[in-house]
Structure formats: C-alpha cells, structure tokens
TIVEX-933518 format. One record per residue (C-alpha): residue number from 0; x, y, z. Coordinates in steps of 0.25 Angstrom, whole numbers, plus 5000, padded with zeros to 4 digits. Example, Ala and Ser with C-alpha at 12.3 -4.5 7.8 and 13.67 -1.06 7.14 Angstrom:
! residues 2
{k: 0 px: 5049 py: 4982 pz: 5031}
{k: 1 px: 5055 py: 4996 pz: 5029}
! end
This chain:
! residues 204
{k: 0 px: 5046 py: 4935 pz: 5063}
{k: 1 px: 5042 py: 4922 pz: 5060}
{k: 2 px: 5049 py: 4911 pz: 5053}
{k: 3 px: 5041 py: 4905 pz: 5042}
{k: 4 px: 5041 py: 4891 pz: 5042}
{k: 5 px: 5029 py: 4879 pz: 5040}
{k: 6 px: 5023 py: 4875 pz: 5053}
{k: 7 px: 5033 py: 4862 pz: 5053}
{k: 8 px: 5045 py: 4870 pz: 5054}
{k: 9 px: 5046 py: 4884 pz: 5062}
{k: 10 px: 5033 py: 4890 pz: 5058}
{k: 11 px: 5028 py: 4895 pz: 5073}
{k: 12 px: 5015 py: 4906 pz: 5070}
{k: 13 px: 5004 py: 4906 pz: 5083}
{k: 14 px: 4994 py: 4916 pz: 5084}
{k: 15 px: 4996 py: 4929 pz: 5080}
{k: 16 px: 4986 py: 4940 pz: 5074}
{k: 17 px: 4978 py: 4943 pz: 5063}
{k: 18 px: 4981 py: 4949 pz: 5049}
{k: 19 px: 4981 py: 4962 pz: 5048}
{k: 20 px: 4972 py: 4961 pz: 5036}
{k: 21 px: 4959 py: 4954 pz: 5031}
{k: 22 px: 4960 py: 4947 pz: 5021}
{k: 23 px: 4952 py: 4942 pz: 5011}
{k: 24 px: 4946 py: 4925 pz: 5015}
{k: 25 px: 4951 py: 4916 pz: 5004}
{k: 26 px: 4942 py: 4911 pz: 4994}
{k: 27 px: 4939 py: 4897 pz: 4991}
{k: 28 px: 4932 py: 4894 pz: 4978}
{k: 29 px: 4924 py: 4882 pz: 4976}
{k: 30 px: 4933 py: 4869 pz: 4978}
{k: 31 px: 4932 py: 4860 pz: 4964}
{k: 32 px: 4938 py: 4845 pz: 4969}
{k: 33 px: 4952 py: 4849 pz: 4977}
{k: 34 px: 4953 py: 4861 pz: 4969}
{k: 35 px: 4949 py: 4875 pz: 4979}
{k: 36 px: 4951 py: 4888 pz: 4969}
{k: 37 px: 4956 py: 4899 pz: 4977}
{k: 38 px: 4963 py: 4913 pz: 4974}
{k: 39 px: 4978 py: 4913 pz: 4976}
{k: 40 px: 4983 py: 4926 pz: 4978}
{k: 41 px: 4998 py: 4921 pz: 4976}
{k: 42 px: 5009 py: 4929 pz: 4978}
{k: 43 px: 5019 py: 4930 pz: 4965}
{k: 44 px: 5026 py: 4943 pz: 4960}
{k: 45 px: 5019 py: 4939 pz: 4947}
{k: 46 px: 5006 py: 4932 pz: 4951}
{k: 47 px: 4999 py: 4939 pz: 4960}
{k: 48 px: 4986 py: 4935 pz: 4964}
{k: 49 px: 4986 py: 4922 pz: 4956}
{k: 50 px: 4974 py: 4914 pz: 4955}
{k: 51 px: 4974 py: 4899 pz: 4955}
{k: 52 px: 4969 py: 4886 pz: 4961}
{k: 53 px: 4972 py: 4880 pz: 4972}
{k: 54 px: 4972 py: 4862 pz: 4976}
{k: 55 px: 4965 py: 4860 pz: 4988}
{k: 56 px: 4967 py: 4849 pz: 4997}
{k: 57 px: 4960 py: 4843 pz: 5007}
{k: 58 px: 4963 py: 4848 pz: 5023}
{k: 59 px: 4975 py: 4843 pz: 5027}
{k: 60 px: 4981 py: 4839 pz: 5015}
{k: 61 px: 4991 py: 4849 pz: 5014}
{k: 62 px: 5005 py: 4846 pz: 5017}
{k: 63 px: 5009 py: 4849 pz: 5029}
{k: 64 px: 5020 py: 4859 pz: 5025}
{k: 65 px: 5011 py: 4866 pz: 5014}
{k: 66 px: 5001 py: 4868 pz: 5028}
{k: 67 px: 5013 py: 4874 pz: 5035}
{k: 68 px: 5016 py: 4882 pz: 5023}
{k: 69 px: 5002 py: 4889 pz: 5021}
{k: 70 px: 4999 py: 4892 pz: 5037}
{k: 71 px: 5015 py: 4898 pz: 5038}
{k: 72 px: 5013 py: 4906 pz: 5026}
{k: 73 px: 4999 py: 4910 pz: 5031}
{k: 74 px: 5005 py: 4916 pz: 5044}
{k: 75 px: 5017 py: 4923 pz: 5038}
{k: 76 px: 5008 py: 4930 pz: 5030}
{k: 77 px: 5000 py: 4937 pz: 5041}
{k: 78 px: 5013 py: 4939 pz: 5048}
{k: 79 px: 5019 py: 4947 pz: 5036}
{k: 80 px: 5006 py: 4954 pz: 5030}
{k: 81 px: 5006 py: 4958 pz: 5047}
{k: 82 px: 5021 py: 4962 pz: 5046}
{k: 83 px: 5019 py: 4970 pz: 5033}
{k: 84 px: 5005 py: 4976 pz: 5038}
{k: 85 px: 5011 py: 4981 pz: 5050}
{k: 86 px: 5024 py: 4988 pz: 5044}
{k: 87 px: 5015 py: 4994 pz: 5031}
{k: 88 px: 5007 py: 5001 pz: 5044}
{k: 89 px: 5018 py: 5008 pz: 5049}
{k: 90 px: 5019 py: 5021 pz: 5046}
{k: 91 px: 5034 py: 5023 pz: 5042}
{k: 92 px: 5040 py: 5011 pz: 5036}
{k: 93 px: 5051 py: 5010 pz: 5024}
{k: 94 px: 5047 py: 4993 pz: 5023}
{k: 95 px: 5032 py: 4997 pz: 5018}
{k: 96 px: 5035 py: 4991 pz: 5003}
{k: 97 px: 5041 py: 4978 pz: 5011}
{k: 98 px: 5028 py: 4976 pz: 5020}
{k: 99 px: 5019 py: 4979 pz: 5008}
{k: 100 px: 5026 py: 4968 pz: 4999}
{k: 101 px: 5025 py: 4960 pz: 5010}
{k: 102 px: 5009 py: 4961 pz: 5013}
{k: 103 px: 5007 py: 4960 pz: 5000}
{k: 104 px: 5013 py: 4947 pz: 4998}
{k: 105 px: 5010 py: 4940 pz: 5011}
{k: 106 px: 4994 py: 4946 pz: 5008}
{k: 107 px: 4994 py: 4938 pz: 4994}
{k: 108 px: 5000 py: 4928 pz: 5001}
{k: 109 px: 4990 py: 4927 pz: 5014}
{k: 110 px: 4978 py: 4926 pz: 5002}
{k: 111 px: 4984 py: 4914 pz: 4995}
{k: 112 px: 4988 py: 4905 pz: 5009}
{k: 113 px: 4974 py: 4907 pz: 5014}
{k: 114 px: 4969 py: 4902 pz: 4999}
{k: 115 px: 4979 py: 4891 pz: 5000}
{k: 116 px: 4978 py: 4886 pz: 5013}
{k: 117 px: 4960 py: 4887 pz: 5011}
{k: 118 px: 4963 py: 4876 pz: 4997}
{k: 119 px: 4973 py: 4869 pz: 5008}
{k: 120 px: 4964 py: 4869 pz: 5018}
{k: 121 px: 4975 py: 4875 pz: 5029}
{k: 122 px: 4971 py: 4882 pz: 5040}
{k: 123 px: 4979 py: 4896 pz: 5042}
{k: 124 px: 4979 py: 4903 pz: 5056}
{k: 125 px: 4983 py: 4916 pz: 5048}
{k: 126 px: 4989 py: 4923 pz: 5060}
{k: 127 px: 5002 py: 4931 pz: 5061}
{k: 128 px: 5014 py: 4923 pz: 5069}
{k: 129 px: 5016 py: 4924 pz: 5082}
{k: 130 px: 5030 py: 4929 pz: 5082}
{k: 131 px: 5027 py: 4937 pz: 5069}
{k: 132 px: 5015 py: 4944 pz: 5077}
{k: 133 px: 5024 py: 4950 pz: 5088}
{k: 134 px: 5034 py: 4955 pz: 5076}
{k: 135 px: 5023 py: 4960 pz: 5071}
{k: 136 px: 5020 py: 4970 pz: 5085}
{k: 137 px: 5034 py: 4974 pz: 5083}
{k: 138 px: 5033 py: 4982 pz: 5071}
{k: 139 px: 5022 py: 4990 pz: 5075}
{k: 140 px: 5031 py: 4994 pz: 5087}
{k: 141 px: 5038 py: 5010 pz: 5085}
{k: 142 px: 5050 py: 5005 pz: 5092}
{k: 143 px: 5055 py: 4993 pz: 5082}
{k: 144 px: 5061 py: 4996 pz: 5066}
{k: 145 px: 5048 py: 4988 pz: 5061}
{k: 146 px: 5053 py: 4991 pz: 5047}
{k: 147 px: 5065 py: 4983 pz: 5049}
{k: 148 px: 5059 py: 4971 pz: 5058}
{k: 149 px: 5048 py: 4969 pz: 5047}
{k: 150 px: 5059 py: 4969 pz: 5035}
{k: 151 px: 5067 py: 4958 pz: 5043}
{k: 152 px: 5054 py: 4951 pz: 5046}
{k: 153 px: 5050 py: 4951 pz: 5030}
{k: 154 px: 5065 py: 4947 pz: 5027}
{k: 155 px: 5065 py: 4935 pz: 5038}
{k: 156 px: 5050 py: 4931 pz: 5036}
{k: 157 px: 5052 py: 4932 pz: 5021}
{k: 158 px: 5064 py: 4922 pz: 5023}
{k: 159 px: 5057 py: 4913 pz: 5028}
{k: 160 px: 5043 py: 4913 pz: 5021}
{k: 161 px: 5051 py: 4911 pz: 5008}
{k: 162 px: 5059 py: 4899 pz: 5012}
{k: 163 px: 5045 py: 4892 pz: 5017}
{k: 164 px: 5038 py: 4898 pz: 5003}
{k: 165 px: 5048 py: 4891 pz: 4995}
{k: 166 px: 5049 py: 4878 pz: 5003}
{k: 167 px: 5034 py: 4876 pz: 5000}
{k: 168 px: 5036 py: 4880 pz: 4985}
{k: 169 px: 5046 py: 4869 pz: 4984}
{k: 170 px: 5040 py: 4858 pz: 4993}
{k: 171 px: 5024 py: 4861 pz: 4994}
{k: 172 px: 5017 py: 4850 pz: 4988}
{k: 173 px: 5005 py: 4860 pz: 4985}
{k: 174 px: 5004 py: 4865 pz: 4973}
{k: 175 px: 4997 py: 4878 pz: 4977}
{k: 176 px: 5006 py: 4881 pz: 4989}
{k: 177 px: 5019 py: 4879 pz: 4980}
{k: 178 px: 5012 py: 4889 pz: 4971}
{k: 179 px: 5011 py: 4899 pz: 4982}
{k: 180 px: 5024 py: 4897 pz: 4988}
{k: 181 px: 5030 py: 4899 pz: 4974}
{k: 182 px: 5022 py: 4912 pz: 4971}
{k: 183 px: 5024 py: 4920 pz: 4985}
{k: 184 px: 5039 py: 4917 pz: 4986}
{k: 185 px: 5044 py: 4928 pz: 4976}
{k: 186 px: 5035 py: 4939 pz: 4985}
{k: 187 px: 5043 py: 4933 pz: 4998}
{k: 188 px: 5054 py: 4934 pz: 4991}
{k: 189 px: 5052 py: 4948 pz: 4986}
{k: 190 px: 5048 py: 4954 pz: 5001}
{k: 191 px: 5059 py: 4947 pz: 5008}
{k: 192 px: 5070 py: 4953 pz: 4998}
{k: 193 px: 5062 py: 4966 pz: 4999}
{k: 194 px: 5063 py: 4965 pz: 5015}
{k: 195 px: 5079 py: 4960 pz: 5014}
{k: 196 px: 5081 py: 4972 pz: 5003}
{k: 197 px: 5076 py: 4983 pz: 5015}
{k: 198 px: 5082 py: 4976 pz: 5027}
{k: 199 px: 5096 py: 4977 pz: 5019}
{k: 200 px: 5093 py: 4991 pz: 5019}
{k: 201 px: 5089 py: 4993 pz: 5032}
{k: 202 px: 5102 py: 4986 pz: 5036}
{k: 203 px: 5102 py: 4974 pz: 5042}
! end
C-alpha cells in the first residue's frame, strides 16, 4: 500500500476512485476578522467530537509542509475508510473489529481535514491512491487471504501515518494542525498495535 509521506518527499497519490460513502459538506460559519468557527470532529480516546475554533489564513499562506500534511492525510483516509469498507463487506472475516476501528478513526478523521483544510484554504482531491486503489481490487478477489493483506496494509500504513502525524505535532507552525496531529496519534497508534497484535497471531 501506499507510503505516507508529504507531497515534497515520497508521497505519489494520482487519480484513483471515490469514497465509498457520502458524507456530510463541511460547515463554515460566518468568518469574524481571520477567525473561521468550524466543528472539529478530532479524533482522541478521550475527546471525541471536540468542538473548537479554528485561525484561518489567507490562500496560500500555509506552509508548504502543513499543505503537504493536510492533502496526504486527506488521501490516506479514503484509502483506509476504502480498505476497511471493503473487508467489513465480506462475508467471513476474523479482522471485522480491526476494520471497524479503523473506519472509525480515519471517518472522524476525514470530517476534521476537510474543516481544516476549508479554514486553510487547501484544496483536497479526496480520491483513493493510485497504487492503493489496485490493493484495494485485490481483496475483493476469492483467491487472495484478504484478511491477512489488509492487516499487513494496516500495520505498514499505520507505520507510516504515525511517523508523518508526529513530525507535524512537533514542527507544524499551525496551531490547529499541531492540535490535530496530537489528538489522532493515540488512535493510530491503537489500530496499528491492534493490526500487529493479529498478524503476530496469524504468524508472520
């Protein structure tokens, strides 16, 4: 599956296909001076939902990695709310509690980047990866162990997206970003030891 990595490094997502759910449009309240109140829907194991506001700053102000940042994570959560989607329709799977953690997060997660990157003004293609949208045509096929593939995608992809969510904690300049960064890691960090947890067990 895909590397996640900001745009500048190794981050290589073309077109690929449309969510497998609708969601809601993100709201924009009315904008006071450079202050846009938006709904956060943060992802924390003790804050979910958190409602806050949100600086907004003029198009093309945002630092280039903070712009990288936001439309990486913005294609990573299609590709895993795609994943997980795909493996929760199966009829017989024993990763169903995995894939469902993982929709769960990456759905909170979708919400609050698309409210983010309206108060950033950044433009997100929201489409799946390229390379992620053929691995996601694998695990609908009868003749692959798609339970397997989709725990070592979680576990690599997981890797990944924590190592580019804790960077941004540490050196985003945003305040808001930094925020979110913080508040998604611990449920990165809970599905990519869950994955880990049931490949162990499945035997690597």
């Amino acid at each position: 599956m895909l590397t996640y990595r900001a745009r500048s490094g190794i981050r290589s997502v073309k077109a690929g296909e449309k969510i497998l759910r609708s969601l809601p449009q993100p709201k924009v309240v009315t904008m006071r001076s450079h202050m846009l109140a938006v709904a956060f829907a943060f992802v924390s194991m003790s804050a979910m939902g958190q409602m806050r506001e949100a600086i907004e700053v003029p198009a093309g102000a945002l630092a280039p990695a903070d712009v990288d940042f936001l439309q990486t994570v913005d294609t990573s959560n299609i590709d895993q709310l795609t994943f997980g989607k795909r493996i929760m329709g199966r009829k017989r799977t024993g990763v169903r509690s995995l894939a469902e953690n993982v929709v769960s997060s990456h759905a909170k997660a979708d919400d609050a980047v698309r409210l983010l990157a309206a108060a950033k003004h950044v433009q997100l293609d929201h489409r799946m990866s390229a390379r992620a949208k053929g691995e996601a045509d694998e695990i609908i096929r009868k003749d692959v162990n798609a339970d397997r593939m989709y725990v070592e995608n979680v576990v690599r992809d997981g890797n990944d997206l924590i190592a580019l969510y804790q960077r941004t904690r540490d050196q985003s300049a945003d305040p808001d970003i930094r925020k979110f960064a913080e508040q998604m890691l611990p449920a990165l960090e809970s599905n990519t030891r869950q994955a880990d947890d049931l490949l162990k067990r499945m035997g690597e």
